[in-house]
C-alpha positions as CSV (number, residue, x, y, z in Angstrom):
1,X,-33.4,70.1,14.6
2,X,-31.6,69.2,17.9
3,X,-29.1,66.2,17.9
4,X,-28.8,64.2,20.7
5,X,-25.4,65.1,21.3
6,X,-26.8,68.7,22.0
7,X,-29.3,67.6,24.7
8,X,-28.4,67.6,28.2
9,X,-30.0,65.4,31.1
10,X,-32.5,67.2,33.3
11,X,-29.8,66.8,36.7
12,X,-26.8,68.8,34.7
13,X,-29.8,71.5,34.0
14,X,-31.1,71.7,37.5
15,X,-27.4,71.6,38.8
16,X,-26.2,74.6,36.4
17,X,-29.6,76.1,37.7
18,X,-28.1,75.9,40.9
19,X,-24.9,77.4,40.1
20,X,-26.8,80.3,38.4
21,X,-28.6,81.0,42.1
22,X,-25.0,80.4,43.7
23,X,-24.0,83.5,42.0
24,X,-26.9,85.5,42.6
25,X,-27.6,85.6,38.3
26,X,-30.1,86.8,36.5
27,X,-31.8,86.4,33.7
28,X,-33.7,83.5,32.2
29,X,-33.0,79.7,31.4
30,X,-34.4,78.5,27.7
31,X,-35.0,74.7,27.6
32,X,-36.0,73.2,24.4
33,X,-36.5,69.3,25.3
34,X,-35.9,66.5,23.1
35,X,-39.9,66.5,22.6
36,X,-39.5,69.5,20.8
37,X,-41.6,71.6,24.0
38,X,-40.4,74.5,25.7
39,X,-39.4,75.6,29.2
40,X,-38.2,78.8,30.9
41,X,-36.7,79.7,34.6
42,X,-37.1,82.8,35.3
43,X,-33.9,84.3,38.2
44,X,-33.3,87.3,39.6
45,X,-30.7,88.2,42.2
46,X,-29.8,84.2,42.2
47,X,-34.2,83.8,43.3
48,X,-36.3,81.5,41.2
49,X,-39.2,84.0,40.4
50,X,-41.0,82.1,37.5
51,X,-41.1,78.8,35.5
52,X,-43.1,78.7,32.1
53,X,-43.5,75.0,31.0
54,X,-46.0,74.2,27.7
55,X,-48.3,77.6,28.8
56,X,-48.7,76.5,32.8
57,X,-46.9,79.0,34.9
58,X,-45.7,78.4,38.8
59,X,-46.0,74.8,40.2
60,X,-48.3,73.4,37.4
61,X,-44.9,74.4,35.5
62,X,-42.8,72.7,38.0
63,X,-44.9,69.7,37.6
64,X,-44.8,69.7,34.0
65,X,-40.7,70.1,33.6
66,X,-40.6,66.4,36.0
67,X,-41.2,64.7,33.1
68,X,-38.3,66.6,31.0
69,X,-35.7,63.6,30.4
70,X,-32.8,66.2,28.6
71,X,-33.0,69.1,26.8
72,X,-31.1,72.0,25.2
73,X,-30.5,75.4,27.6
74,X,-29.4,78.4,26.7
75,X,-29.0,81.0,29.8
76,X,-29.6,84.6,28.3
77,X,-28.6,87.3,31.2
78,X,-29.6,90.0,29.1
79,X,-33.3,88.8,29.4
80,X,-34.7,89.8,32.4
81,X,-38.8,89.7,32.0
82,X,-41.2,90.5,34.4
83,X,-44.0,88.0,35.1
84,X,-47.5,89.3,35.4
């Protein structure tokens, strides 16, 4: 179970996201949010290629991860998927 201490707001997520692109990274960015659902950003070379939020892919996704308020995130840069 998460503890609140262990949740970041969405704006330190987006701004490490950016950081991530900055240095041309990649690899994929877990989010667990404090609802319990699930969220992935998907870089490679420092490009967005894919977001996953609660089984939408793409914008619907993008849409979706708005209403994330914090959440845990966990970078893994030996993860690098392919999205069909």
């Amino acid at each position: 179970m998460l503890k609140p201490a262990d949740l970041i707001p969405l704006a330190r997520i987006v701004a490490q996201i950016r950081i991530l692109c900055n240095a041309r990274s990649s690899g994929i960015m877990f989010l667990v949010s404090e609802e319990n659902r699930m969220a992935q950003v998907h870089l490679s070379a420092g490009e967005v290629v894919g977001v996953i939020c609660r089984s939408k892919r793409g914008l619907a996704a993008i849409k979706l991860m708005r209403d994330i308020r914090s959440a845990h995130m966990r970078f893994d840069n030996t993860n690098i998927a392919t999205l069909d």
